[in-house]
C-alpha positions in Angstrom: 20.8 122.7 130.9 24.2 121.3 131.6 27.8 122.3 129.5 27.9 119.3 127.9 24.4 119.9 126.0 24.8 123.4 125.1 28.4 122.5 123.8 29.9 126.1 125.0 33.3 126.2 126.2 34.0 125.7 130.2 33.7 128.3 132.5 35.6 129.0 135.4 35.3 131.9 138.0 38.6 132.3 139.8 38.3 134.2 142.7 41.5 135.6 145.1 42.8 138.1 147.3 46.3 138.3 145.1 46.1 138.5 141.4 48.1 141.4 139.8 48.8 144.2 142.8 52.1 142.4 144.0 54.3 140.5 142.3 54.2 137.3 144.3 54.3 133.5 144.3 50.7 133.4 144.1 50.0 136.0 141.8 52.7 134.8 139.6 51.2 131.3 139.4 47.4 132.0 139.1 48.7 134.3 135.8 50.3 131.7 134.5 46.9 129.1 135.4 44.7 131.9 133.8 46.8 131.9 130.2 46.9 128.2 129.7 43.0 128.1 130.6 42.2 130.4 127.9 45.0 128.9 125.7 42.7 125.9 126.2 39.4 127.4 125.3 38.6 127.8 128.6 36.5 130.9 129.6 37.9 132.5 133.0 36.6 135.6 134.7 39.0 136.8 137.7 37.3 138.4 141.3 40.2 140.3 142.8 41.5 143.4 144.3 43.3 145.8 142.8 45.5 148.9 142.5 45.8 151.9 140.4 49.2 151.1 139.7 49.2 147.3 139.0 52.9 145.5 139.9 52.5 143.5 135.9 50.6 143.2 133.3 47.9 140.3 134.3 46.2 137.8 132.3 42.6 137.4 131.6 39.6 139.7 132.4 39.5 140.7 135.9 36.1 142.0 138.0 37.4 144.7 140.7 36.1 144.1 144.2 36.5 146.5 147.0 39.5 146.2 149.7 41.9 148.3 151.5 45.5 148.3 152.7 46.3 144.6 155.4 47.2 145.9 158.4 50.6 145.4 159.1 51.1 144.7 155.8 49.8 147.4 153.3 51.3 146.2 150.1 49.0 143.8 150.5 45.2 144.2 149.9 42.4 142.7 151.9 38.8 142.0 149.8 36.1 143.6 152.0 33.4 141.4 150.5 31.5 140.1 147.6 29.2 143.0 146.5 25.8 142.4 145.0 27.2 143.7 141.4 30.2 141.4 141.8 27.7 138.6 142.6 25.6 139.8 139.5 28.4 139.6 137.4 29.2 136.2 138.2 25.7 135.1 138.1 25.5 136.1 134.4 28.8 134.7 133.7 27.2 131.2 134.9 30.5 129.5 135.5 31.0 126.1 135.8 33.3 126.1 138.6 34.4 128.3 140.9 38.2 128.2 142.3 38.7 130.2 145.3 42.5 131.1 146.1 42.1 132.6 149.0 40.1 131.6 152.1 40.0 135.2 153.1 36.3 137.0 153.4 35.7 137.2 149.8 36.4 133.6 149.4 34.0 132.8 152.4 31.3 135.0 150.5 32.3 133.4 147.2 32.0 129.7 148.4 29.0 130.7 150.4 27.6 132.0 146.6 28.7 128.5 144.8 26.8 126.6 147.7 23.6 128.5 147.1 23.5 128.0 143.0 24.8 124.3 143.2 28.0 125.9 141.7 31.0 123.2 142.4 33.5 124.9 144.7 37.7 124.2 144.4 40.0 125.5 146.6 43.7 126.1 146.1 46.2 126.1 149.1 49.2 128.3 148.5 49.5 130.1 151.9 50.1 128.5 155.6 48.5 132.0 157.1 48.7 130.3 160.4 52.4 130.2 160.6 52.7 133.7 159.7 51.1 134.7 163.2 53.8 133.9 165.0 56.1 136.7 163.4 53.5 139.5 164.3 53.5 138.4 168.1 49.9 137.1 167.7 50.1 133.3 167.6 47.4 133.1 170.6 45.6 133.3 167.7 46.4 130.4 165.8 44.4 128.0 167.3 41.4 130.1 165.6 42.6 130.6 162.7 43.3 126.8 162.1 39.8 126.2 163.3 38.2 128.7 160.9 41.1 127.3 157.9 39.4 123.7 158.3 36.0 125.0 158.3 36.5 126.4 155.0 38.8 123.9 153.2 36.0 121.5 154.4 33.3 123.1 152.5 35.0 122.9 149.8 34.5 120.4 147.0 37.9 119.6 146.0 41.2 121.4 147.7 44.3 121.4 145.1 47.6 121.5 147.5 51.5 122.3 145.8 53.4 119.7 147.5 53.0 116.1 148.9 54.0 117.2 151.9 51.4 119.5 152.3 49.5 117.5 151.5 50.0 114.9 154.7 49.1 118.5 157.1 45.7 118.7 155.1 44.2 115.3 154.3 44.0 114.4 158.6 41.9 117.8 159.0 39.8 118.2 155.8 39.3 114.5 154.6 41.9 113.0 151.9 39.4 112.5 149.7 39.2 116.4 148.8 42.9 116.7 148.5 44.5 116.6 145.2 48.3 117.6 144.3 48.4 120.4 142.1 52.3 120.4 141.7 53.8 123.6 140.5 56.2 123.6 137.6 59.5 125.6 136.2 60.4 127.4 133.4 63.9 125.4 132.5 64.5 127.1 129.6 64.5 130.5 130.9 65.8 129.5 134.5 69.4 128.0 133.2 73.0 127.3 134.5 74.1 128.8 131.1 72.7 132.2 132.1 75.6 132.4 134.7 77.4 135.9 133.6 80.8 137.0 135.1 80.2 140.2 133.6 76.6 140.6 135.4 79.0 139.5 138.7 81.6 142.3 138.0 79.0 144.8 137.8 78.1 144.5 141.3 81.1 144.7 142.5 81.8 140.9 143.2 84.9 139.4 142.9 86.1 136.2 141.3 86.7 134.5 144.4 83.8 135.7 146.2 80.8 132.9 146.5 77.4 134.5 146.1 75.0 133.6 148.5 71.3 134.2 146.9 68.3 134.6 148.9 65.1 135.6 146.5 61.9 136.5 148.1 60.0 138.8 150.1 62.2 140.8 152.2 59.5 139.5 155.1 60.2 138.4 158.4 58.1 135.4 158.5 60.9 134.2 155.6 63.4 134.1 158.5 65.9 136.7 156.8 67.7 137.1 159.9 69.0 133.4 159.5 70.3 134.6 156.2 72.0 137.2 157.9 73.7 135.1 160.5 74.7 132.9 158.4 76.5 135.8 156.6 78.2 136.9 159.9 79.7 133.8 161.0 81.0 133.5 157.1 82.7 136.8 157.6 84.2 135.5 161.2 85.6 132.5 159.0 87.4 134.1 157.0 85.3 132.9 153.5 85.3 134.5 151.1 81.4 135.4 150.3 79.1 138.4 149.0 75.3 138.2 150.1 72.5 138.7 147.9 68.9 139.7 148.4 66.5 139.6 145.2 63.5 141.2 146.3 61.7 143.6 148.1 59.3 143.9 151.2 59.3 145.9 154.5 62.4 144.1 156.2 64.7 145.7 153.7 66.0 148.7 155.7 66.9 146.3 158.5 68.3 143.7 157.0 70.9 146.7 154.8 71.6 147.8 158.1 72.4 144.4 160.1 74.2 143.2 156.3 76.1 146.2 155.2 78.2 144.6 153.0 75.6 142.5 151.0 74.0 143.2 147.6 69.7 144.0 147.7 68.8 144.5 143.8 65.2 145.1 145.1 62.7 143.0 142.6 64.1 141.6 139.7 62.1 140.1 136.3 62.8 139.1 132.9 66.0 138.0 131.9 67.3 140.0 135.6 65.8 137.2 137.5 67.4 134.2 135.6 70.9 136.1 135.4 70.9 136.4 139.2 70.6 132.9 140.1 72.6 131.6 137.5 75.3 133.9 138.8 75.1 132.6 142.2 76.5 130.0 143.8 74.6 128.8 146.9 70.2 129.3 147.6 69.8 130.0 151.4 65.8 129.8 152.1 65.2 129.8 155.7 61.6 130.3 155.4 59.3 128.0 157.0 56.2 129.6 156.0 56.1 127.6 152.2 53.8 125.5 151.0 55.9 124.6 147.7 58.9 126.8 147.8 58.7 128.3 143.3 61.7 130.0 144.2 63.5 127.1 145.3 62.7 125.3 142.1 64.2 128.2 140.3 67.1 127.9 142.0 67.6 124.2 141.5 66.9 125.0 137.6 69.5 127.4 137.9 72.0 125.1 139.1 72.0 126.2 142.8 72.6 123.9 145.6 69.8 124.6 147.8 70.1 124.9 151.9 66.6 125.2 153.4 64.5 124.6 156.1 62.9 121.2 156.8 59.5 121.9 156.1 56.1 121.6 153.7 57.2 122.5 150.4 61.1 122.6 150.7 60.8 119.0 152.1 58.9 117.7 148.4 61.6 119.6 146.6 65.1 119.1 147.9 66.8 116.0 148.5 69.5 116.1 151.9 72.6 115.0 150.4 71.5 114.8 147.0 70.8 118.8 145.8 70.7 120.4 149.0 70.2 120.5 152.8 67.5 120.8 155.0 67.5 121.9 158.3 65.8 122.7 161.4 64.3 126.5 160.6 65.9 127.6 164.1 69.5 126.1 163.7 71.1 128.9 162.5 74.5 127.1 163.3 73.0 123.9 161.3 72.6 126.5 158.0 76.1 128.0 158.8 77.7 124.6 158.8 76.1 123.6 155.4 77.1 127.1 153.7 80.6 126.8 154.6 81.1 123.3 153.7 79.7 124.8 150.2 81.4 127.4 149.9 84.5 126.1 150.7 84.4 123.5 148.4 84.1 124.1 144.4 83.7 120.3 143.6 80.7 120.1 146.2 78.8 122.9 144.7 79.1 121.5 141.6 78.3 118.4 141.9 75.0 119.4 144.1 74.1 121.8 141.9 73.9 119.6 138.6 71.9 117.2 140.8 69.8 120.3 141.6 69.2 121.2 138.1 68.3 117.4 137.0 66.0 117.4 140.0 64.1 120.2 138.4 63.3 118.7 134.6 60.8 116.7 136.5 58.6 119.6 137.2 56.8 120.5 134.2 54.1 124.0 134.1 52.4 122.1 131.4 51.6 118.9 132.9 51.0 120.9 136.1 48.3 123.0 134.5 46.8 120.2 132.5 46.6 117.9 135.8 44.9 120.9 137.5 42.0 121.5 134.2 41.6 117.5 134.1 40.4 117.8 137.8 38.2 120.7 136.5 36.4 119.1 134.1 36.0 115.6 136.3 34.2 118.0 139.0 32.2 119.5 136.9 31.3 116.4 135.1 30.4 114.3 138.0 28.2 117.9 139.3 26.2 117.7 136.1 25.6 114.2 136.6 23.9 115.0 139.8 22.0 118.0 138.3 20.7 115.7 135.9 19.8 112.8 138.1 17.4 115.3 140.5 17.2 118.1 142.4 19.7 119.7 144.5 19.2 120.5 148.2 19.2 124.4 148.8 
């Protein structure tokens, strides 16, 4: 018997390797997915890892599964599976849909579990895993994990991607009939020029004619920090005027103090911390060329930060060369150098880019982000009980 004719709310089964250990993009975002579901009516029931000690307070009901430390990584978790008593669970919760996050080897067992029941299957793209191999000296092993990317991605009913220019990576290899933009949106009201504070400034030591440059993220090499870094010398070489600044956290952090002595790390920052510390910036330095969107980017822009980043997916859909930012080649460390001195250098320029920057960002909304992503949703699940109804599925 189908949804429609029982007339109980929708169901969805979100299912990921990053929900509420770590602070991140992607837990960060599928938080803020799970509360407007349920502020929606929607029923959601979360398959993740965790920790004893979560990194915030999550949303929605979450089933544990089992997972240990990444290698190379152990803030991270890795999902070992998709138990039989996490499979019961989610047979009994009879979703509707299931949205897999992470096309790790709970995701595999999950979309292997949708297949079987004639459950629809979405996917989400917010991590370019293959580019990250590169950084850990093991991109001979990209070509596989591209391979084994598509494979899933293609199995997939529908595969919602952050940015149009992700997008134009992913339709050639999975089909561009599954992909659909799921654009991510920013808070404008809490991420504000008028949050700037001189006082906040003076309290770390910064000096009224010192131009902040902000760098929030991971403190992860695969975010190119060391192009941050450089860019920081050669501004000290020319005589500017500049503090550095490093919002975040992450197992580059003792390096990067030592090879930046004279820069500011406030570790991770949230609440009104965050919004104060790109308001009281002046430039956003984002080397990384690892994004699929780029939410801290958007934050900056909201903040009123001209934005200097690397040409790629993600930054590519958000900034506009000339306009509220720069974009560059992720290895021209001179090419980021150039553009944060003319910046900094220049008052009128960083104003100018920066209120272009913040009316850039009104146009990305959570709400009609979150609303585009349920319509989808419900026009998969519609269109699978239309085939329920019309006959037999194929085991």
């Amino acid at each position: 018997m189908s949804r429609q004719q029982t007339g109980r709310p929708l169901r969805v089964a979100l299912v990921t390797g990053s929900y509420n250990f770590i602070a991140d993009g992607v837990a960060l975002t599928l938080n803020r997915l799970v509360g407007y579901l349920e502020s929606q009516g929607v029923e959601v029931l979360v398959f993740t890892p965790v920790t004893r000690t979560p990194a915030f307070a999550h949303k929605g009901e979450v089933v544990p599964v089992p997972s240990a430390p990444l290698p190379l990584r152990p803030e991270y978790r890795l999902a070992l599976g998709f138990p039989r008593a996490q499979r019961e669970r989610m047979r009994a919760f009879a979703p509707d849909i299931i949205h897999v996050a992470t096309p790790d080897f709970l995701g595999h067992q999950a979309l292997k579990f949708g297949l079987a029941l004639a459950i629809p299957v979405v996917a989400s793209f917010h991590t370019r895993y293959e580019t990250y191999l590169k950084y850990y000296g093991l991109d001979i092993l990209r070509p596989t994990a591209e391979r084994l990317l598509t494979q899933f991605y293609s199995a997939c009913r529908e595969v919602y991607v952050p940015s149009a220019s992700m997008a134009d990576v992913l339709r050639a290899d999975v089909g561009a009939e599954r992909i659909h933009l799921w654009q991510r949106g920013v808070d404008t009201v809490r991420f504000d020029p008028d949050r700037r504070s001189e006082a906040w400034r003076a309290g770390l030591g910064i000096r009224p004619d010192e131009v902040v440059l902000t760098f929030v993220s991971r403190l992860v090499r695969e975010k190119r920090v060391s192009t941050v870094v450089e860019v920081l010398k050669r501004l000290t070489a020319a005589g500017v005027p500049h503090r550095g600044l490093f919002v975040g956290e992450g197992p580059e952090r003792a390096a990067l103090q030592s090879a930046a002595s004279d820069a500011i790390f406030t570790g991770h920052l949230g609440g009104d911390d965050l919004p104060v510390a790109y308001a009281s910036s002046d430039i956003f330095i984002f080397p990384s060329d690892t994004e699929t969107f780029g939410s801290v980017t958007l934050e900056a822009m909201a903040s009123g930060l001209p934005t200097i980043c690397a040409d790629a997916t993600g930054s590519r859909s958000l900034v506009e060369p000339g306009v509220t930012g720069a974009l560059l080649d992720p290895l021209d460390d001179a090419g980021f150098f150039r553009e944060a001195l003319a910046l900094a250098t220049d008052g009128e320029l960083r104003a100018r880019t920066g209120a272009a920057a913040r009316a850039r960002s009104l146009k990305f909304s959570w709400d009609e982000a979150m609303g585009g992503l349920l319509d989808r949703y419900r026009a998969v699940v519609a269109e699978n009980d239309c085939v329920r109804l019309s006959g037999p599925v194929a085991a």
